[in-house]
N, C-alpha and C positions, 0 to 999 in steps of 0.2 A: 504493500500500500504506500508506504514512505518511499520505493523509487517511483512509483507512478506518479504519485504530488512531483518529486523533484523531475521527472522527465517532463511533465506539464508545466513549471515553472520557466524550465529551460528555454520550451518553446515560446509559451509566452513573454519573456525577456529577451528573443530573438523579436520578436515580430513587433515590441516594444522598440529594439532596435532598430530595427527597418524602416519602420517609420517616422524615424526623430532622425536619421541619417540619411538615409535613402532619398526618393523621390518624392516629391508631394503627394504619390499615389500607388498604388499595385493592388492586383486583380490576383484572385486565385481561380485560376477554372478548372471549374469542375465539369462542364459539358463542352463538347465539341463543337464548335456554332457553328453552322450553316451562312456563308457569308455573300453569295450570289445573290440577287435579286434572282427571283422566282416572280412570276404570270398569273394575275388573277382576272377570270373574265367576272365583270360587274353588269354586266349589260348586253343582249344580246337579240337582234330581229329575228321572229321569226321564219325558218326553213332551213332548210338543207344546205350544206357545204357553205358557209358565210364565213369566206374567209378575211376580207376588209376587216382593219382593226384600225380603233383610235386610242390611242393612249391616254389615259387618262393620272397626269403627272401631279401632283400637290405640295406646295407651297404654304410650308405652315411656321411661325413662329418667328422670332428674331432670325435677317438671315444673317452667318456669320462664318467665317472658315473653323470656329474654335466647337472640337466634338462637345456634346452636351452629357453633365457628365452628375448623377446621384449617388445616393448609400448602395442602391443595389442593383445598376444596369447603369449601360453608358448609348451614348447614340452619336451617331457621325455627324459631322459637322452638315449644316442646310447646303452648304455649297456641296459638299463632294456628295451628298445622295442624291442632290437636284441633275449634278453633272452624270453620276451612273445611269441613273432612270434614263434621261435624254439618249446618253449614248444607247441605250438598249434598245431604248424608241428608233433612232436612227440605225441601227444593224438590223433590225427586223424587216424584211421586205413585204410582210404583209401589213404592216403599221404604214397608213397613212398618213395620220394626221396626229398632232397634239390637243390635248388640251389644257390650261395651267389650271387649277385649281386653287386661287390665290385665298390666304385669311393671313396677313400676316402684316404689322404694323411698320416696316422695315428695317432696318440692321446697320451694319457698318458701310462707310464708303465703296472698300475693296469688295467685299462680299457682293452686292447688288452689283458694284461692275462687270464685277466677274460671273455672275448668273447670265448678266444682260446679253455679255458677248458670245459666252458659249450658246444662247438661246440662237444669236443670230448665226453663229458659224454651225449650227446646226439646219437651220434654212438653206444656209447657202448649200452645204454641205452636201445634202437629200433631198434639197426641194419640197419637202415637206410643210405644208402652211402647220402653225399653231395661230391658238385662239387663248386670249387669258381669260378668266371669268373670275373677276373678284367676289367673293361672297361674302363675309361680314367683315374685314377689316382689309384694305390693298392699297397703303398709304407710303410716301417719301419714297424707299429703297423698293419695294415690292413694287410701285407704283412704276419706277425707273426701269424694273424687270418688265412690267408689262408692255410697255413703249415698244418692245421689242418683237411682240408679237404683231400677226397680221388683222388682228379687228383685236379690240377692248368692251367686254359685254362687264355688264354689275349688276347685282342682284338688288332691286327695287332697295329694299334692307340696309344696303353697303354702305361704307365710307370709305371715300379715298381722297387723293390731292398729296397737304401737305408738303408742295414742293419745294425744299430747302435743304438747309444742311446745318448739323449741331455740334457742338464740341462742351460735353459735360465735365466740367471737376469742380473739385473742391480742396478747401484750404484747413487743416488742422490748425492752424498757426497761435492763433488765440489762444486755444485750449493749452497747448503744450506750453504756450506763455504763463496762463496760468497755475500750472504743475512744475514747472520747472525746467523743461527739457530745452533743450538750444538745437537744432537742426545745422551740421555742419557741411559743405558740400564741396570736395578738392573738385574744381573744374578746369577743363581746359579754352572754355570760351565762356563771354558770359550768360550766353541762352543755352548752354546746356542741360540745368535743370528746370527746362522752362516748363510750368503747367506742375512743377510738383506737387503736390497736397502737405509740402511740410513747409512751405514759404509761402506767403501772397503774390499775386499775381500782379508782376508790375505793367506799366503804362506799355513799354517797352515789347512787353511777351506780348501784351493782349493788342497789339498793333500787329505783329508778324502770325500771331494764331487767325486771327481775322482777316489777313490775305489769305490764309491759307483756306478759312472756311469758305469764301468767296470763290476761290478758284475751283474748288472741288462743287459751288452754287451753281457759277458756269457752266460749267460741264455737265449739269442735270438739266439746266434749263436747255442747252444744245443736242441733248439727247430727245426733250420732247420738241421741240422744234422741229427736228429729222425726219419723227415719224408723226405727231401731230399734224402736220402742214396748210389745216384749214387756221391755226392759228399764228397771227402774227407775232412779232418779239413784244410788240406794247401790248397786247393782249394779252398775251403769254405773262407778261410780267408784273401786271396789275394782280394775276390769278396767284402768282407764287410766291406768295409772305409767308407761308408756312403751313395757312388753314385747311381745313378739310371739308369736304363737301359731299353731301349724299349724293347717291347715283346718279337722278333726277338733276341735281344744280351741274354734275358735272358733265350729264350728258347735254345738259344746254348750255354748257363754257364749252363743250368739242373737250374734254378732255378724255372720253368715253366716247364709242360707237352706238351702241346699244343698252337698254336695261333687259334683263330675263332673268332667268333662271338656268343652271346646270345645263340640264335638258337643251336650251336654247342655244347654250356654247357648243353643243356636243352636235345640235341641228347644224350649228353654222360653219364647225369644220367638217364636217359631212359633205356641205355645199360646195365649202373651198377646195375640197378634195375630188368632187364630181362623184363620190359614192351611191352605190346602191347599197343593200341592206350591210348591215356593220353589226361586229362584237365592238364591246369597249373594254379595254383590259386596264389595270393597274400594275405595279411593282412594289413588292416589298420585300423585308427578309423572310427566310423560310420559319423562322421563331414569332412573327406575327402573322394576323390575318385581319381579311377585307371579304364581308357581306354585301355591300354596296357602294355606289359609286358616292355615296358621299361616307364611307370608313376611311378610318386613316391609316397611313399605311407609315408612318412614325409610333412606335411603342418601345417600348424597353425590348431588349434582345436579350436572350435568355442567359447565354454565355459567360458575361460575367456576373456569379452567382456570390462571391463575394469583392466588394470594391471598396477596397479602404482609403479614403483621403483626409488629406486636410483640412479643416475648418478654411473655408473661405478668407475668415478677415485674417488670418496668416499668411496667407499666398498673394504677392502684391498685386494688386490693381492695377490697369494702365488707361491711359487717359484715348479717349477714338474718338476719329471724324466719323460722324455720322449722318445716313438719311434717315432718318428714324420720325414715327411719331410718336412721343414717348407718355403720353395715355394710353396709347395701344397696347403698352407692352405689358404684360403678366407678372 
């Protein structure tokens, strides 16, 4: 009995050490995971041999390249499972069409660009129309994603717009004035530690941070310009202070095609496709599952069955440009 206590101790004073040395994080697996995307049909005409397929892709949650990660399962980052699903869409020759299945409030700068592009070098790529259809939330970065598709439908319901760019921090500085701590910082320039949360933010930074949030503004208002076209740059720009707008205001600003429903995204790359009768499929991991076309095909993955990390407010923070709207986010 007394060496099984001290074999159990042992362990637990390894794994005690693992993680106060180690990495912010480690997985113990216990299951094998199944890591392909697997095909799920959600929808389908009836008759015989229907082999036309639209894809039916979704777009959920902050996008961002960083995996999303709890106590006990982890999930890939929005950007690399938006990128597989597509690519999978695009190697199928009986996939004709997209559809994006947008709720998602937006994300980080990089993330949304890099959704938008691979969206479109996926057009170029298969000649494949997509259609986005926002349904309850398709604002800032998502909003930026959808520009990219060939028509913009939104669910009566929706909100989108939003179009701008953010850059959130904050400053300890008082507090730790209060307690005593003095923040020291060896640099080799003076905007090195610009934006820290352990100094105030001088005249100085918040002049070179606001070029920067600008230039990253430009570049989303040039994006909907592209693909917008019934709108001019003064139009455009009266619309883009940051607000959001139900379906309804933004299908009479042109910043939307259409209002419907799923169904109505799903009718209208059918159209852009020239299809006759159609499956609709989805993508996800073989460890979840999808009943219909509007399941999600994000859940926990079974794989890692223990995931130990760090408390958040130990692992530092970093400061992001963002398209975000940030009531949207959860």
């Amino acid at each position: 009995m007394k060496r099984r206590s001290c074999k159990a101790g042992i362990v637990l004073i390894s794994v005690l050490f693992l993680i106060g040395c180690g990495p912010a994080a480690f997985q113990v697996q216990l299951v094998s995971p199944g890591r392909e995307m697997v095909e799920t049909e959600v929808m389908r005409d009836q008759g015989f041999f229907v082999r036309d397929k639209i894809a039916l892709i979704d777009v959920d949650g902050m996008l961002s390249h960083m995996p999303q990660r709890s106590w006990l399962h982890s999930e890939d980052s929005s950007v690399s499972t938006f990128v597989e699903k597509l690519d999978k869409a695009g190697a199928d020759p009986s996939v004709k069409a997209v559809v994006l299945r947008i709720n998602s409030p937006g994300g980080t700068v990089s993330a949304s660009d890099t959704m938008y592009h691979h969206l479109l070098d996926f057009k170029a790529r298969t000649g494949k129309p997509a259609i986005a259809c926002i349904m309850s939330l398709g604002c800032s970065g998502a909003y930026y994603l959808a520009c990219g598709a060939d028509g913009i439908l939104a669910q009566p319901s929706a909100v989108t717009g939003s179009i701008g760019t953010i850059m959130q921090t904050v400053s300890f500085k008082g507090t730790m004035d209060l307690i005593g701590i003095r923040a020291v910082a060896i640099k080799s320039g003076e905007l090195k530690d610009m934006a820290s949360p352990l100094k105030q933010l001088t005249g100085q930074e918040q002049e070179v941070l606001s070029g920067i949030i600008m230039d990253f503004y430009e570049q989303f208002l040039g994006v909907v310009l592209e693909h917008r076209n019934q709108l001019t740059e003064t139009q455009l720009r009266e619309l883009a202070d940051g607000r959001v707008f139900t379906a309804y205001q933004a299908r009479e600003n042109r910043l939307i095609d259409r209002t419907g429903y799923l169904w109505d995204a799903i009718a209208w790359a059918r159209e852009k496709a020239n299809l006759g009768k159609i499956r609709v499929v989805m993508y996800h991991r073989p460890s979840s599952s999808i009943t219909s076309v509007y399941g999600s095909a994000a859940g926990p993955q079974i794989h890692p069955m223990v995931n130990i990390e760090l408390p958040d407010w130990l692992q530092s923070g970093q400061a992001q440009f963002l398209y975000l709207w940030q009531p949207g986010v959860e």
